[in-house]
DRENLUMBA-438088 format. One record per residue (C-alpha): residue number from 1; x, y, z. Coordinates in Angstrom, 2 decimals. Layout:
N
+-----+---------+---------+---------+
!   k !      px !      py !      pz !
+-----+---------+---------+---------+
! NUM !       X !       Y !       Z !
...
+-----+---------+---------+---------+
//
This chain:
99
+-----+---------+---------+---------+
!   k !      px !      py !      pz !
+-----+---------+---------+---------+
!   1 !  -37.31 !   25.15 !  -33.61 !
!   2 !  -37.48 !   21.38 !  -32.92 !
!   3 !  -35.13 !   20.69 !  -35.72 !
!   4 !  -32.77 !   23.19 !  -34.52 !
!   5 !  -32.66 !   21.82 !  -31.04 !
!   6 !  -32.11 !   18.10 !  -32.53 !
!   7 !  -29.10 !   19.64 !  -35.09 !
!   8 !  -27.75 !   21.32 !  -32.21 !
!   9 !  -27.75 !   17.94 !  -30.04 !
!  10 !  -26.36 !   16.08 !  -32.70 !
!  11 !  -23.87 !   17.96 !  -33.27 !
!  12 !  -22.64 !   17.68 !  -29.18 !
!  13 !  -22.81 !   13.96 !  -29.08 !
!  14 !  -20.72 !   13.95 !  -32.74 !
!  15 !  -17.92 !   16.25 !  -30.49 !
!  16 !  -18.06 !   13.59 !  -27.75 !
!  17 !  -17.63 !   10.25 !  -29.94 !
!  18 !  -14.78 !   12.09 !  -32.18 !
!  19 !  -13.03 !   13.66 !  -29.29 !
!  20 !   -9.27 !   12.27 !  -29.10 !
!  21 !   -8.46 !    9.87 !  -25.91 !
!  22 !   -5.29 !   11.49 !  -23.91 !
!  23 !   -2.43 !    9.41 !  -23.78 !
!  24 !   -2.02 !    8.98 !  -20.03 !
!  25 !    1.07 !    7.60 !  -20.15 !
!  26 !    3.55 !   10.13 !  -20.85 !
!  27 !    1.43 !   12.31 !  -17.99 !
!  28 !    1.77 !    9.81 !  -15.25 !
!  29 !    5.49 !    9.55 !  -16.29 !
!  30 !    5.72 !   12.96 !  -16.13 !
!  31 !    3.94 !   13.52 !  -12.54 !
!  32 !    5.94 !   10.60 !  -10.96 !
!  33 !    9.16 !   12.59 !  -11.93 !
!  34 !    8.04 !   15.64 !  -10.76 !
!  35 !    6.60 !   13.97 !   -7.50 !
!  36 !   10.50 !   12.50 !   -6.34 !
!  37 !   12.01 !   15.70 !   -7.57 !
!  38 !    9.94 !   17.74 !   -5.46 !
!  39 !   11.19 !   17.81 !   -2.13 !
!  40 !    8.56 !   19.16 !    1.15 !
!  41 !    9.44 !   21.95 !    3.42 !
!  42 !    9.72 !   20.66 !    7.10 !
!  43 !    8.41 !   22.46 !    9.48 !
!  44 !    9.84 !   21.24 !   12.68 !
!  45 !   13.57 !   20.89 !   12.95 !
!  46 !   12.73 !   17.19 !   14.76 !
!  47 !    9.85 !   14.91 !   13.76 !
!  48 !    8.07 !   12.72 !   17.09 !
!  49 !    8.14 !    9.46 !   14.87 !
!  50 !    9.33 !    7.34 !   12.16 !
!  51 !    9.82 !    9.63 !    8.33 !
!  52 !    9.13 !    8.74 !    5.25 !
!  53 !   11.98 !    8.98 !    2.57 !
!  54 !   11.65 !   12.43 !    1.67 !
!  55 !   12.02 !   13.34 !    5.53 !
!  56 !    8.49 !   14.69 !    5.93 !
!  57 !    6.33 !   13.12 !    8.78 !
!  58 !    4.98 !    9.43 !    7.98 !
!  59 !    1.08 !   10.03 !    9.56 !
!  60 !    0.32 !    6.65 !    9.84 !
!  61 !    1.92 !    6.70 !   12.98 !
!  62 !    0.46 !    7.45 !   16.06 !
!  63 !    3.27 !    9.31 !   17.38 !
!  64 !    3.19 !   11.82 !   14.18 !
!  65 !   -0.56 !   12.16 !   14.40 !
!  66 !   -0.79 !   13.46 !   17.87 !
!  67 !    2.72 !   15.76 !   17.21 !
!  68 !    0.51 !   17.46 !   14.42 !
!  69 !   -2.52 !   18.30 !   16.68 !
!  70 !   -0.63 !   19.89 !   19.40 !
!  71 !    2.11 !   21.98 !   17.05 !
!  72 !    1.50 !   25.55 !   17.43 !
!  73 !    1.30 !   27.76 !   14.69 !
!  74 !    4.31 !   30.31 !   13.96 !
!  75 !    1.52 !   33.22 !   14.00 !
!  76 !   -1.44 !   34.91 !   15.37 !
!  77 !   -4.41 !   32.30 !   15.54 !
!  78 !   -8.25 !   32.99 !   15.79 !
!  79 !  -10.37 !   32.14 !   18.59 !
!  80 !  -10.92 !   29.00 !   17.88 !
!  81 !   -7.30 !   27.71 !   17.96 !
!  82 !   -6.71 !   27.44 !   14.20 !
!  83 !   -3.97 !   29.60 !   12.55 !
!  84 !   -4.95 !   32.91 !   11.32 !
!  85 !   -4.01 !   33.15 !    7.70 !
!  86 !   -4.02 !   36.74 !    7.32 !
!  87 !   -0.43 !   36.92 !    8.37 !
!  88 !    2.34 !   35.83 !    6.43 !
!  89 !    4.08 !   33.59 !    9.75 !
!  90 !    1.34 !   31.03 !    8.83 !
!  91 !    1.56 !   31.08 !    5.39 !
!  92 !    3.52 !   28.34 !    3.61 !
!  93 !    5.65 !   28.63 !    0.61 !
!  94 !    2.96 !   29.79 !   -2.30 !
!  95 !    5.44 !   30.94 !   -4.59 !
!  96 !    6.29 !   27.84 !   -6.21 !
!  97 !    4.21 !   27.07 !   -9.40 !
!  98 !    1.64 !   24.13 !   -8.59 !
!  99 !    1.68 !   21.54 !  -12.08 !
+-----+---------+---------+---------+
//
């Protein structure tokens, strides 16, 4: 039994040193197009500060943070304030495929 545990441990650690690295490269490339193709729904027709490029809400700014705590959500909530996502008014966009 002790040899078959030490064959069996052996061959784990062989699986780890001849495992192939992943060329991370071609990934990152591929993320960073995807990332400034991909364009975020708004939610608000006007924005309380400054944007970043892709006109979504740039949250280092005081202005944006506090705009974000006090928008309502489009739905039912629960008693403690948050939105309720049971219904589909609170629900964002989930039909897109997620890479």
């Amino acid at each position: 039994m002790k040899k078959l545990l030490i064959a069996f441990a052996m061959l784990i650690t062989s699986l780890g040193v001849f495992a192939q690295a992943k060329d991370t490269t071609k990934t990152k490339k591929a993320h960073a197009k995807a990332a400034t193709a991909a364009k975020p729904a708004t939610t608000t027709t006007t924005t309380a500060g400054p944007t970043k490029k892709d006109g979504s809400a740039d949250m280092r700014y005081k202005a944006n943070k506090t705009a974000a705590k006090t928008a309502a959500p489009a739905g039912p909530t629960k008693k403690d304030g948050t939105a309720d996502m049971r219904y589909k008014a609170n629900k964002k966009d989930t039909t897109k495929k997620k890479n």
